[in-house]
C-alpha positions as a LaTeX table, in Angstrom:
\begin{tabular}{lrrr}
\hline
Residue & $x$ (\AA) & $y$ (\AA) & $z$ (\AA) \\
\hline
Unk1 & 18.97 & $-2.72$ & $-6.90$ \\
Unk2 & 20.45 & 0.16 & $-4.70$ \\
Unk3 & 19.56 & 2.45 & $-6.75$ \\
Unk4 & 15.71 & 1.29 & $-6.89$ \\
Unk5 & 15.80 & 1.04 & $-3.51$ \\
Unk6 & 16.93 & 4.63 & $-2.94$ \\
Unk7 & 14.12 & 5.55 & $-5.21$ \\
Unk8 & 11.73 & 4.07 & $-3.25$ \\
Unk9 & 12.74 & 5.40 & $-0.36$ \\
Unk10 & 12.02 & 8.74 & $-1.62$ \\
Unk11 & 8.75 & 7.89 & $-3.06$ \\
Unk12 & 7.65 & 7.02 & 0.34 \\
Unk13 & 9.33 & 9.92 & 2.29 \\
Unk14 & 7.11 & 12.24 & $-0.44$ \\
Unk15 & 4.11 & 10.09 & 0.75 \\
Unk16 & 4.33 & 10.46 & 3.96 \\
Unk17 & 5.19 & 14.15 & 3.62 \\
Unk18 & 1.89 & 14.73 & 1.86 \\
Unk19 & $-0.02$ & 12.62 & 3.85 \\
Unk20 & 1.50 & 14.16 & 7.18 \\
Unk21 & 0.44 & 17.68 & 5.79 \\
Unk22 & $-3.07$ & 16.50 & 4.84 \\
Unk23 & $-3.23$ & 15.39 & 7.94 \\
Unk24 & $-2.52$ & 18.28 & 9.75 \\
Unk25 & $-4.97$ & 20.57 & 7.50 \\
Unk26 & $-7.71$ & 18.18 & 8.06 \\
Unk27 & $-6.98$ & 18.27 & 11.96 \\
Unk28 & $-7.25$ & 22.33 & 11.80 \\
Unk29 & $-10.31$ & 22.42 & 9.64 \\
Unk30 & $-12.05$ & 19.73 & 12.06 \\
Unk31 & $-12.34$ & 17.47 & 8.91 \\
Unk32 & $-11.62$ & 13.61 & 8.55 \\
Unk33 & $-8.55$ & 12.87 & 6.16 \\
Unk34 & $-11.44$ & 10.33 & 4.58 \\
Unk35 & $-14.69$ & 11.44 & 4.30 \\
Unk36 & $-15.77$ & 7.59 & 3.86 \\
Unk37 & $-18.34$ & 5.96 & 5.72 \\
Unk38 & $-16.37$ & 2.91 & 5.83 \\
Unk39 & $-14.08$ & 2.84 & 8.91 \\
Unk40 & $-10.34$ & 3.08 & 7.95 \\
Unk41 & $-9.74$ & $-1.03$ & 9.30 \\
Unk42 & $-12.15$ & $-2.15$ & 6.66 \\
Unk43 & $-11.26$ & 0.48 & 3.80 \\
Unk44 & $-7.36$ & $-0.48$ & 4.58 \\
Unk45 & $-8.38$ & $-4.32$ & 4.63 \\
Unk46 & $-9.98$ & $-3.97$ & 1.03 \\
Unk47 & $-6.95$ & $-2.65$ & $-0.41$ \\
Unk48 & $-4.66$ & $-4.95$ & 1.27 \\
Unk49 & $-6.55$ & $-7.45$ & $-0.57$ \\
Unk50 & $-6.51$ & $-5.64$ & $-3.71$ \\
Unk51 & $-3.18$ & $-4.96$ & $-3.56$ \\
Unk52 & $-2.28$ & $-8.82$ & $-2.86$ \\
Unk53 & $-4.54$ & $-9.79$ & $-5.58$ \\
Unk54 & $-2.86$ & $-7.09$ & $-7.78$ \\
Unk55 & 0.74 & $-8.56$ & $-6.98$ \\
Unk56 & $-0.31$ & $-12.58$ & $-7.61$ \\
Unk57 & $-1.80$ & $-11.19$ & $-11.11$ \\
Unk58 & 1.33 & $-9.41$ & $-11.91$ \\
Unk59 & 3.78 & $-12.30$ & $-11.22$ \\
Unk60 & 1.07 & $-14.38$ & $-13.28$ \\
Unk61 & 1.31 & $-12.05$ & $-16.02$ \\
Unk62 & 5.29 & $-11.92$ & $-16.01$ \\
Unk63 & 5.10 & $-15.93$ & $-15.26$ \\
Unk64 & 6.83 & $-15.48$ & $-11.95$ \\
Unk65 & 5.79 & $-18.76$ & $-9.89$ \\
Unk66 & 5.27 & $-17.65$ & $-6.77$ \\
Unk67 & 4.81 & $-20.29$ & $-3.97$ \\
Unk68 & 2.77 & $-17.82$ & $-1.03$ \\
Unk69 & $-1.35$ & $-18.14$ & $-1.15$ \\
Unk70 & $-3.32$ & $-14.74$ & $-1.23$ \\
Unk71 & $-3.39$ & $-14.70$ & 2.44 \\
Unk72 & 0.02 & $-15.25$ & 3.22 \\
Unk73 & 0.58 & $-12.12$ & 0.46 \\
Unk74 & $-1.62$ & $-10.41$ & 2.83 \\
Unk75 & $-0.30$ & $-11.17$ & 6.05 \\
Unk76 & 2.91 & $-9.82$ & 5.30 \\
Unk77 & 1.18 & $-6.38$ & 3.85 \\
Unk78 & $-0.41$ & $-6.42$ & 7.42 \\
Unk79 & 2.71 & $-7.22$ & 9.16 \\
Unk80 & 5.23 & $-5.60$ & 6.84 \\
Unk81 & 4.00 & $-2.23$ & 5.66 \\
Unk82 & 0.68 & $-1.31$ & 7.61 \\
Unk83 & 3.01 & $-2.76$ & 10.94 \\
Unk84 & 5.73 & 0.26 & 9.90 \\
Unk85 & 3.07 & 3.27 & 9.31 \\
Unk86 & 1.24 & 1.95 & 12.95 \\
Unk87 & 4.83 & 1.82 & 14.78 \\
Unk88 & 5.99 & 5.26 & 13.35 \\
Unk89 & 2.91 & 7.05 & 13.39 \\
Unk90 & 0.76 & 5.29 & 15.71 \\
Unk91 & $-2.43$ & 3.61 & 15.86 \\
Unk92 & $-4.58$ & 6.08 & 14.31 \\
Unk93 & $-2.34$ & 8.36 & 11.79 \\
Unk94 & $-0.69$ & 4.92 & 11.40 \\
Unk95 & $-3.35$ & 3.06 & 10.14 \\
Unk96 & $-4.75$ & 6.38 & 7.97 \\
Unk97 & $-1.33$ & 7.07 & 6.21 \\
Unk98 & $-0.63$ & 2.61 & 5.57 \\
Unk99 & $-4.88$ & 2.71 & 3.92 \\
Unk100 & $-3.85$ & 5.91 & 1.74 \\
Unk101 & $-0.77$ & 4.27 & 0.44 \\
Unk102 & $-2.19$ & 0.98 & $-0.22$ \\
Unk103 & $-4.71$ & 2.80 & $-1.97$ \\
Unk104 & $-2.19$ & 4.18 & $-4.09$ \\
Unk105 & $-0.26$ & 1.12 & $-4.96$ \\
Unk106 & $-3.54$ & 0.24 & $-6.79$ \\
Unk107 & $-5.46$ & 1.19 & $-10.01$ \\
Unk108 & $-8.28$ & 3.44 & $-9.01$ \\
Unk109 & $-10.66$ & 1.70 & $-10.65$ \\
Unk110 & $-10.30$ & $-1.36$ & $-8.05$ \\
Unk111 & $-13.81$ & $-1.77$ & $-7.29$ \\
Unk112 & $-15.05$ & $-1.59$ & $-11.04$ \\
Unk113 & $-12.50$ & $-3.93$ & $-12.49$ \\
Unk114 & $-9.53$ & $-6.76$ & $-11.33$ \\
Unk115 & $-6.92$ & $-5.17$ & $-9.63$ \\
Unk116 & $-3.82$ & $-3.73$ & $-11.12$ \\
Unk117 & $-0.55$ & $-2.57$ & $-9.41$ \\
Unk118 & 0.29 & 0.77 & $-10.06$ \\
Unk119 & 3.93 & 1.16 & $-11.11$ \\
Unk120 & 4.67 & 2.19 & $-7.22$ \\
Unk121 & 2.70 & $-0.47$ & $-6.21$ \\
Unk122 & 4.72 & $-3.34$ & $-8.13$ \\
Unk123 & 8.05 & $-1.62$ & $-6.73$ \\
Unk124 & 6.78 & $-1.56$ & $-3.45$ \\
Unk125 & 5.55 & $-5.12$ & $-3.18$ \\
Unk126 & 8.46 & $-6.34$ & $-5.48$ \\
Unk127 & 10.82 & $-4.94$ & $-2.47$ \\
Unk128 & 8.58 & $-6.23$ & 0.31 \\
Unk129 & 8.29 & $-10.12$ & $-1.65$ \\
Unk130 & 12.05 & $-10.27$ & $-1.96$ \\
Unk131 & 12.41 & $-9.23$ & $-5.76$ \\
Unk132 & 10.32 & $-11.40$ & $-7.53$ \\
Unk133 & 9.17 & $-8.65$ & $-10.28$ \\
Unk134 & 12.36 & $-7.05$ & $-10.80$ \\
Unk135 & 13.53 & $-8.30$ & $-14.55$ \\
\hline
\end{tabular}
């Protein structure tokens, strides 16, 4: 379990490397990190949901009982990981960098089809849900 957790810890120092960096170009070219016309609350809620959706499907599919509702799942990816990005980074870069990782914890194809954890994502949430995927 150390060792996975070590692992993710890297993961997520990458990610915020490159997101940090992207950042920083966009700020110098006078671009948006998204060039959505969604603002980054409701583009960040959408994934939150996906990626709660995603993690109740997954512990379905490994039949993993797991006793907290979609929005408790939720809350706690509100409290838990977009609370950590806001705290370090601040509202705005905060809120950018938690929307661009949730966004990669999912499949891509989360507004065509049910959502699917990536394999980051089911670490991620599996660390932040107290191990209920790791077998």
């Amino acid at each position: 379990m150390a060792l996975l957790t070590d692992q993710l810890g890297k993961v997520v120092s990458t990610c915020e490397s490159v997101m940090l960096t992207d950042m920083e170009v966009s700020r110098e070219t006078n671009h948006s990190c998204n060039q959505s016309c969604l603002p980054v609350e409701v583009r960040t809620a959408v994934y939150r949901r996906a990626v709660a959706q995603g993690y109740l499907s997954a512990c379905e599919h490994y039949g993993l009982n797991v006793s907290a509702s979609l929005d408790e799942v939720q809350m706690t990816i509100a409290l838990e990981l977009e609370g950590y990005y806001v705290r370090k980074y601040g509202p705005e870069n905060g809120m950018e960098m938690a929307c661009t990782m949730l966004s990669e914890m999912v499949q891509p194809d989360v507004l065509v089809a049910a959502p699917r954890l990536t394999r980051m994502g089911e670490t991620m949430m599996d660390e932040l849900l107290c191990g209920r995927l790791a077998a």
